[in-house]
Structure formats: structure tokens, C-alpha cells
C-alpha positions in Angstrom: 29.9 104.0 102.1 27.3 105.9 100.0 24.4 104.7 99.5 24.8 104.4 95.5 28.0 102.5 96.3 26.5 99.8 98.3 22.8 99.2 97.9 21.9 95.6 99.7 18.7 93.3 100.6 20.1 92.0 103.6 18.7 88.0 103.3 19.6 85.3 106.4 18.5 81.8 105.5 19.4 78.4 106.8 17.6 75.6 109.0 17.2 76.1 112.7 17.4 79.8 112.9 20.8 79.4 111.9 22.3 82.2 110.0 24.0 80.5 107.1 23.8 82.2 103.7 24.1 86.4 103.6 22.6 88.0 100.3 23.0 91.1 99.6 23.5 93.7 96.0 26.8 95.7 95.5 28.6 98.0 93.2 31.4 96.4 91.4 34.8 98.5 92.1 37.9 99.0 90.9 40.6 99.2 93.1 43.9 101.4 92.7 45.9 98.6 94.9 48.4 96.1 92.9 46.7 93.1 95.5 42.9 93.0 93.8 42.2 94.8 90.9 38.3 94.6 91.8 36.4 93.8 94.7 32.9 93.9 96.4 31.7 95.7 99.0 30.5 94.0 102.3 27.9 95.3 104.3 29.5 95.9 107.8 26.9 94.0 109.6 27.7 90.7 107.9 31.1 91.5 107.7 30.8 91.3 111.6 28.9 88.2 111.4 31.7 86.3 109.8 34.3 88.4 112.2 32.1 86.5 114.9 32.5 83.2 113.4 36.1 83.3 113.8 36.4 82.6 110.1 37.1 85.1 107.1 36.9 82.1 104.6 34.2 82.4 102.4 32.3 80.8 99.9 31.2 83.7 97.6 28.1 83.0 94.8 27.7 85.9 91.8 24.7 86.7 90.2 23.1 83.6 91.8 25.4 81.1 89.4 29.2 81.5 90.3 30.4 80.1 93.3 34.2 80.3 94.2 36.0 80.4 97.6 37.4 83.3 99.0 38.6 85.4 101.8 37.0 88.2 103.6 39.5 91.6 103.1 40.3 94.9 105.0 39.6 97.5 102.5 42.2 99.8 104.5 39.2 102.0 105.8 37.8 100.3 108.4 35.5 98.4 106.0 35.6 94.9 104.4 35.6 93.2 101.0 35.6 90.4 98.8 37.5 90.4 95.7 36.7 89.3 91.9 39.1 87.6 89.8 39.6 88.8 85.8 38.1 85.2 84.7 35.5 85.7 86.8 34.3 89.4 85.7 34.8 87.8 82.1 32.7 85.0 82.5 29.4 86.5 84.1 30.5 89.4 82.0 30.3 91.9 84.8 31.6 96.0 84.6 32.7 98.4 86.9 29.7 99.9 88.3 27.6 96.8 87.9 24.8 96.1 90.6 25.8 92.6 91.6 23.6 89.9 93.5 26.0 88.4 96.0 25.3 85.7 98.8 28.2 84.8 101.2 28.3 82.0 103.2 31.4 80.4 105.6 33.1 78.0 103.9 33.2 75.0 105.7 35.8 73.4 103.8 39.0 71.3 105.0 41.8 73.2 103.5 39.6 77.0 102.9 39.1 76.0 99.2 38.3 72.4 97.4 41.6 69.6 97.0 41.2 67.8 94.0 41.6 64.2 93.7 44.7 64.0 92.0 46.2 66.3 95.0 45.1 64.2 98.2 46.0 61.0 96.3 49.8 62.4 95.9 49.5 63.4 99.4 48.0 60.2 101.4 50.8 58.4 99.3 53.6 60.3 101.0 53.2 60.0 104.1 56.3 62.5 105.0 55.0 65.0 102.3 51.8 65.0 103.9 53.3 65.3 107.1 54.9 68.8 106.3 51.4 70.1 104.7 49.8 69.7 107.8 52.0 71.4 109.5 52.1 74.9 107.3 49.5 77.5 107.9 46.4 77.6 106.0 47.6 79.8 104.1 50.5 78.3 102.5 48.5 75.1 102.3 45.8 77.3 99.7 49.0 78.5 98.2 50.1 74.6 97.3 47.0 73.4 96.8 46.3 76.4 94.0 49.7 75.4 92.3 48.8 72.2 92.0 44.8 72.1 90.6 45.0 75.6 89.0 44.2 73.1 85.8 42.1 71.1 84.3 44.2 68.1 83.1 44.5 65.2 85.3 47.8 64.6 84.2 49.5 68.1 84.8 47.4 68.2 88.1 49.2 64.5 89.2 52.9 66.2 88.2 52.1 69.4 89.9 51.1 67.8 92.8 54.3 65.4 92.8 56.6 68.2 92.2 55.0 69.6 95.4 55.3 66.9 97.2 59.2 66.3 96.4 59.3 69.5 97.7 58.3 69.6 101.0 59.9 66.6 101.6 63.4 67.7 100.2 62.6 71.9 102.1 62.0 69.3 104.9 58.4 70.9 105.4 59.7 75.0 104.1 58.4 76.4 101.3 60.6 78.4 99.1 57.9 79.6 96.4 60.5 81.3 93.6 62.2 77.9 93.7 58.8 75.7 93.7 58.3 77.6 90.3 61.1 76.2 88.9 61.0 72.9 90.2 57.6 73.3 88.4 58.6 74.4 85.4 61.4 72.1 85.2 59.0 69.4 85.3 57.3 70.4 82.5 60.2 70.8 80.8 60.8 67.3 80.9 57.5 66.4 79.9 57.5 67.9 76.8 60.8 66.4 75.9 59.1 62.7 76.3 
């Protein structure tokens, strides 16, 4: 890492001498990878902290105003990352090259990132649904969970999360994603002809 490619005020705050928020500044990068398209740099130190934790789940915070949960990467060098969505870039209007004020801090959430409302209610209302969710890795349990609230409406987050949940049951607990997508879109297929 050159020193013009990651520049960082190392900052550990919290109560209790607990380490609990890492800030630091970063380039942005581009990757040449088909899996992120950009990402941040993490300082190796707190990259180690969070090894240390036994978690890689993050909560990430841009330019002190954007939070959004995330994971901590391999960069494939031996060093780690944090990647940045194309709606995020967009909407703190950040560039390649860009100094960026980052702060990382474990996410201490259930599922690795928020379950709406619409999404738990579906679930605690299956019983055998819910059943199979548990069971999945965390992973897959994101996955759903992102499928299901990656809108805003109420409404398409309630079918999302029923077609979900008809799913599990009926894959008794598997989940086959290409055909998730067109139980999905199926769905809304049928909404629109109401």
C-alpha cells in the first residue's frame, strides 16, 4: 500500500476503553474484478482488529453521513477491503481517487444487515418458513432478506417476503436462487394483472 493510496487518522472511540468505532481516510479504487466494481482500502491494523473479533460484518459510515452494512473483503494481496455500491458513489457523489472519511464499526446486528418489518412479520407468521431461515447460513439469510426489502413499498416488500417464504417451505428449507427469481417475478406478474 503506498502511502498516496491509503492515507488514514487512525481514531478508536467507545465507552470503557472499548474499541468500538475505527476512523480512518482512504483513496477510492476501482477494481478490475467483475465482484465489486469499487472498494476502500483498510488499514491492516484494523482489518486485524475485526479479524480478532471473529466478525467481518461491518457497519460502514462515508463521509460522516452514509451508513450501510457490509462485509470486510480479501483484496487477493494479502490486504482487506470494504466495497462501495454505484448508488452509493452517486449519492455522496464520490470519484475515483477521492479522499474519503470512513469509520467502521462491528455490526452487531441479528441477521449482518437490518430485517424490515414487513419481512419478520411474514416470517413469525410461518412458523415452518421460519424454521428453514434459521437454519441457512448467514449468508443465504442476507441473500433473502435483500430480495425481499431491496424496496421501498410496503406492499412489494410483504409479496417479496411471501414469495420467500412459500419458498422455503415448498425447497423444504433449499434455496434454488434462479428459480426464487421467477417465483418472484411471477408474482408480480400477477399483480399487475389485478
Amino acid at each position: 500500500m503506498t502511502p498516496k493510496e491509503l492515507q488514514y487518522l487512525h481514531e478508536l472511540t467507545g465507552t470503557n476503553g472499548q474499541k468500538m468505532t475505527h476512523k480512518f481516510q482512504t483513496t477510492l479504487c476501482l477494481s478490475d474484478g467483475d465482484l465489486y466494481h469499487c472498494f476502500l482500502r483498510v488499514p491492516p491494523e484494523i482489518a486485524a482488529y475485526f479479524i480478532e473479533s471473529g466478525s467481518k460484518r461491518l457497519v460502514c459510515t462515508l463521509q460522516n453521513s452514509l451508513d450501510y452494512h457490509c462485509g470486510l473483503l480479501h483484496d487477493g494481496s494479502g490486504g482487506f477491503i470494504v466495497s462501495v455500491n454505484g448508488a452509493r458513489r452517486r449519492s455522496l457523489k464520490l470519484e475515483e481517487g477521492q479522499l474519503i472519511d470512513v469509520a467502521l464499526k462491528l455490526d452487531n446486528s441479528e441477521y449482518g444487515m437490518p430485517m424490515s418489518e414487513e419481512f419478520r412479520a411474514v416470517m413469525e407468521q410461518d412458523e415452518r418458513a421460519f424454521s428453514f431461515f434459521e437454519k441457512l447460513t448467514a449468508g443465504k439469510q442476507r441473500s433473502l432478506i435483500h430480495w425481499s426489502d431491496g424496496v421501498k413499498s410496503s406492499e412489494i416488500k410483504i409479496r417479496r417476503a411471501l414469495v420467500v417464504a412459500r419458498h422455503l417451505v415448498m425447497q423444504r428449507g433449499k434455496v434454488e436462487f434462479s428459480l426464487l427469481a421467477r417465483e418472484i417475478k411471477e408474482a408480480n406478474a400477477r399483480e399487475k394483472r389485478r
